[in-house]
C-alpha positions in Angstrom: 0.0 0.0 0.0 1.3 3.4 -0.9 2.1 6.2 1.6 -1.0 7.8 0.9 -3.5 4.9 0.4 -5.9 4.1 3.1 -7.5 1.0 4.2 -11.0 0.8 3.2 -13.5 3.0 5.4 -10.6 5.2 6.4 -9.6 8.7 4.5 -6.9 9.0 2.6 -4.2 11.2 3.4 -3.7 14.6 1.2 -0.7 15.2 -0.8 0.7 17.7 1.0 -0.7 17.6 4.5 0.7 20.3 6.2 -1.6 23.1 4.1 -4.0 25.5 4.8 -5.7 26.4 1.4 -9.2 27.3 2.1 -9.1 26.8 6.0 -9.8 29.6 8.3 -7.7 30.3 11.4 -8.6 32.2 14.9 -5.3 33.1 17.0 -5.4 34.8 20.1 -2.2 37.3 21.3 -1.4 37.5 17.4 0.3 40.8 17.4 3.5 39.6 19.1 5.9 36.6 20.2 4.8 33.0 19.8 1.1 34.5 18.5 2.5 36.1 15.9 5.0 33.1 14.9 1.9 30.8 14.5 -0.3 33.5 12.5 2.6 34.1 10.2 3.5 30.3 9.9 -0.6 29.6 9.2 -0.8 32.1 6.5 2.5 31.2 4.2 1.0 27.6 4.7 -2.4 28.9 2.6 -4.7 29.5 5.8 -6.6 32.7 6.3 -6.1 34.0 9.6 -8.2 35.8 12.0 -5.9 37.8 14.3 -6.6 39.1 17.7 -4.8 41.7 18.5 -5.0 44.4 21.3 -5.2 48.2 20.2 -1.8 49.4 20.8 -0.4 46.1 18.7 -2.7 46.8 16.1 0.0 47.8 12.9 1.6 44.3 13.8 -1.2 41.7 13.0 -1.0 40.0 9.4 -1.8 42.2 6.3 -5.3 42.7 5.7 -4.5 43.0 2.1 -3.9 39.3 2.4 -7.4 38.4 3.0 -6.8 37.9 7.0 -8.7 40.0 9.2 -8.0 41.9 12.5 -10.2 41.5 15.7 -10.5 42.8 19.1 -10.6 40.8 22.1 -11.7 40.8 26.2 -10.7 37.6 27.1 -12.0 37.9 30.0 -15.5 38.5 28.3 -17.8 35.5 27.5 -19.8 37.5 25.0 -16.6 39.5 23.4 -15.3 36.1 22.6 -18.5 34.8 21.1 -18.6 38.3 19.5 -15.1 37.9 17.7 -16.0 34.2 16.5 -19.2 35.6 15.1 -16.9 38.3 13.3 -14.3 35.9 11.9 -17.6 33.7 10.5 -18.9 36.5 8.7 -16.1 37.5 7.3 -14.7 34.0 5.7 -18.1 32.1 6.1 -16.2 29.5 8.5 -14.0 28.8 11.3 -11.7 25.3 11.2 -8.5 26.2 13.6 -8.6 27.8 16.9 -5.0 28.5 18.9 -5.2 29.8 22.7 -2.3 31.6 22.5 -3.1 34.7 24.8 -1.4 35.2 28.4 -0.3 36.6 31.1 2.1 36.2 34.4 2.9 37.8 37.4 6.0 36.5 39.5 5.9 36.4 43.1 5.6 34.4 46.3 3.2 32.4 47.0 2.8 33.4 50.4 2.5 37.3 49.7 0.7 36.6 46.3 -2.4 38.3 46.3 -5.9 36.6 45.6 -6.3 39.5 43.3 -3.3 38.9 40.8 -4.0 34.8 41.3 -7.0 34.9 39.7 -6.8 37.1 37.2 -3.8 35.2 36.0 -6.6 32.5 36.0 -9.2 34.0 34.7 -7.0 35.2 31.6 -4.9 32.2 30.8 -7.3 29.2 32.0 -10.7 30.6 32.0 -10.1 32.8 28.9 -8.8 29.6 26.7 -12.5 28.1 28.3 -14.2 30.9 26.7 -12.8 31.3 23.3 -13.2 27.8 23.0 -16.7 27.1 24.3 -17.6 30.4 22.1 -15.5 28.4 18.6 -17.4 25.4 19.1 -20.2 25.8 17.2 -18.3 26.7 13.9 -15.8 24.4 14.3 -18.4 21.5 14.4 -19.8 22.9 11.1 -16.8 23.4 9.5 -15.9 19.5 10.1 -12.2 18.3 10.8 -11.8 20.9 12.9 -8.9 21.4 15.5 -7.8 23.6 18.5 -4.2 23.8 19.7 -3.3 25.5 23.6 -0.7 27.1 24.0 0.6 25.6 27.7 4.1 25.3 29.2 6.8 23.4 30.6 5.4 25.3 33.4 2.3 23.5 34.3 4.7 20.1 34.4 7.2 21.2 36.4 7.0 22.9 39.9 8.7 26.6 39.4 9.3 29.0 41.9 7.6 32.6 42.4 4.6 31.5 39.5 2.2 30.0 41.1 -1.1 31.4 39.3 1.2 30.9 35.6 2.2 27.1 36.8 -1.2 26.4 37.5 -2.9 27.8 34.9 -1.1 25.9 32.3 -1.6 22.5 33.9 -4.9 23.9 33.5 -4.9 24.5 30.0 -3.0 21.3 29.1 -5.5 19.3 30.9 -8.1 20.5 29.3 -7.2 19.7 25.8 -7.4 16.4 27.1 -10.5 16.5 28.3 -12.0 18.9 25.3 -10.7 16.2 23.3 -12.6 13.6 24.8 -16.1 15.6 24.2 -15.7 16.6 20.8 -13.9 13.7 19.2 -17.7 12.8 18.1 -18.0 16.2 16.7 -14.5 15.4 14.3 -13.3 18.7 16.3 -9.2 17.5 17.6 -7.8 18.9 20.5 -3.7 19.6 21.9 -1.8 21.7 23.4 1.8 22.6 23.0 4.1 23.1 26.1 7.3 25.3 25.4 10.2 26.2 27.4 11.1 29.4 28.0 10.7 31.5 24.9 12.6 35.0 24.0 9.2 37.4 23.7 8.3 40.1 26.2 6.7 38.0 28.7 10.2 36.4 29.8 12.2 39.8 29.6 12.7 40.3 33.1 14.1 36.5 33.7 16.2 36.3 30.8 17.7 39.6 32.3 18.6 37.3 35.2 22.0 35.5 34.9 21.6 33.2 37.6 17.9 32.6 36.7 18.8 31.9 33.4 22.0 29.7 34.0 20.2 27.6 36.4 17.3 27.3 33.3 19.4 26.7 30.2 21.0 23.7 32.9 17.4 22.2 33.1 17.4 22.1 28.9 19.4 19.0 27.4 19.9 20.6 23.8 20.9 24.0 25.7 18.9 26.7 24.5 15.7 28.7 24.4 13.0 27.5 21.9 12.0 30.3 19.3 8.7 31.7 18.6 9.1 29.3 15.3 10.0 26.2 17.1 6.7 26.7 18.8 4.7 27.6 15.5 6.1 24.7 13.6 4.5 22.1 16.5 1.4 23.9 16.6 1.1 23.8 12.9 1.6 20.3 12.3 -1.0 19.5 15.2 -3.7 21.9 13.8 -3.2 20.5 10.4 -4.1 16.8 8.4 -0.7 15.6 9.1 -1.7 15.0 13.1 -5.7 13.9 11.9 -4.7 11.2 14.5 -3.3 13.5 17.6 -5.9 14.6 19.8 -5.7 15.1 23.4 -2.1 15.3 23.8 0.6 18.1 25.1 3.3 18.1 22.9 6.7 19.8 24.5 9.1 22.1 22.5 11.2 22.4 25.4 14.6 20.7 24.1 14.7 17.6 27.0 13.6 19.9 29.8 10.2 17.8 31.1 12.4 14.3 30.8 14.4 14.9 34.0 
């Protein structure tokens, strides 16, 4: 049998299946870092992307000449999610790929942490990938072999000093690919989540300023280095696309070694 034959009942794989053409992509936290790597990497694959991007970010979302579209979010808004879904639908009549990309973290001890910067660390990063994908559902179960990639961490594997509400929030988000995955596997909607190492964007500024920080991370990674807003994209990619049609439910690390310690 060929590489892309299929047993009888099953599909048969596309030619190239790493492509986009005629798919329609949601990212959220587009304008910069590892959002912007996957937009990027969606569109030069043939998808047209629906970027969220805050107002003061707006000139760096994708090209609208392109056909991709530029939307503003609350994450922390049940009805501004469904609002921006609705959006994206109207304007490319469909939805197949959803990436909860959008995040925040705030460093500090666990004992002095307030209640107030614990949960809205929570409410943005576990609650708000809830809401954007409880508001995608819909259209991704009409659009049919449909799939939604997280965007977690090594974080919410391992235990990490001074994040508590960042650690927990991406064991959060991991988990629930898993258990998103479960629920809609009947609705041909896949679900996984990516877990990166530390990554050079703006939200790891102030640790990669610190040299002991930093040595003491960069000991924890086996191949030695950072991962790049492209390593990430290129894993979240290939799991949104119908080269992973049979990945569903899994975290996938792009962390060089760090989580097999």
């Amino acid at each position: 049998m060929s590489d892309g034959a299929a047993a009888p009942g099953l599909p048969t794989a596309p030619a190239d299946p790493v492509r986009f053409d005629g798919r329609v992509a949601l990212v959220t936290g587009a304008a910069r870092g590892i959002g912007a790597a996957v937009a990027a990497r969606l569109a030069r694959l043939g998808a047209t992307v629906a970027d969220i991007v805050p107002e003061d970010r707006w000139e760096d979302a994708l090209p609208a000449d392109g056909g991709h579209t530029r939307h503003r979010l609350d994450i922390r808004s049940a009805a501004s999610c469904r609002r921006v879904v609705r959006e994206a639908v109207a304007a490319h009549g469909r939805l197949d790929h959803l990436v909860n990309n959008a995040g925040i973290v705030s460093r500090g001890p666990a004992a002095t942490m307030s209640e107030e910067d614990f949960t809205r660390v929570l409410d943005v990063n576990l609650t708000g990938t809830f809401r954007m994908s409880q508001a995608a559902y819909p259209a991704l179960r009409a659009a049919g072999r449909a799939s939604i990639v997280n965007i977690g961490s090594t974080n919410g594997h391992i235990a990490v000093l001074n994040t508590l509400g960042y650690c927990v929030s991406k064991a959060g988000v991991m988990h629930m690919a898993r258990v998103l995955a479960l629920e809609w596997a009947p609705d041909n909607i896949r679900v996984n989540a990516v877990g990166p190492t530390i990554v050079p964007t703006g939200m790891t500024e102030d640790v990669r300023a610190d040299e002991a920080y930093m040595a003491d991370k960069m000991a924890g990674i086996p191949l030695g280095r950072m991962a790049t807003p492209l390593d990430v994209a290129l894993t979240v990619t290939h799991l949104l696309s119908p080269a992973a049609a049979m990945t569903t439910g899994q975290t996938v690390f792009v962390d060089g070694g760090a989580v097999i310690h």
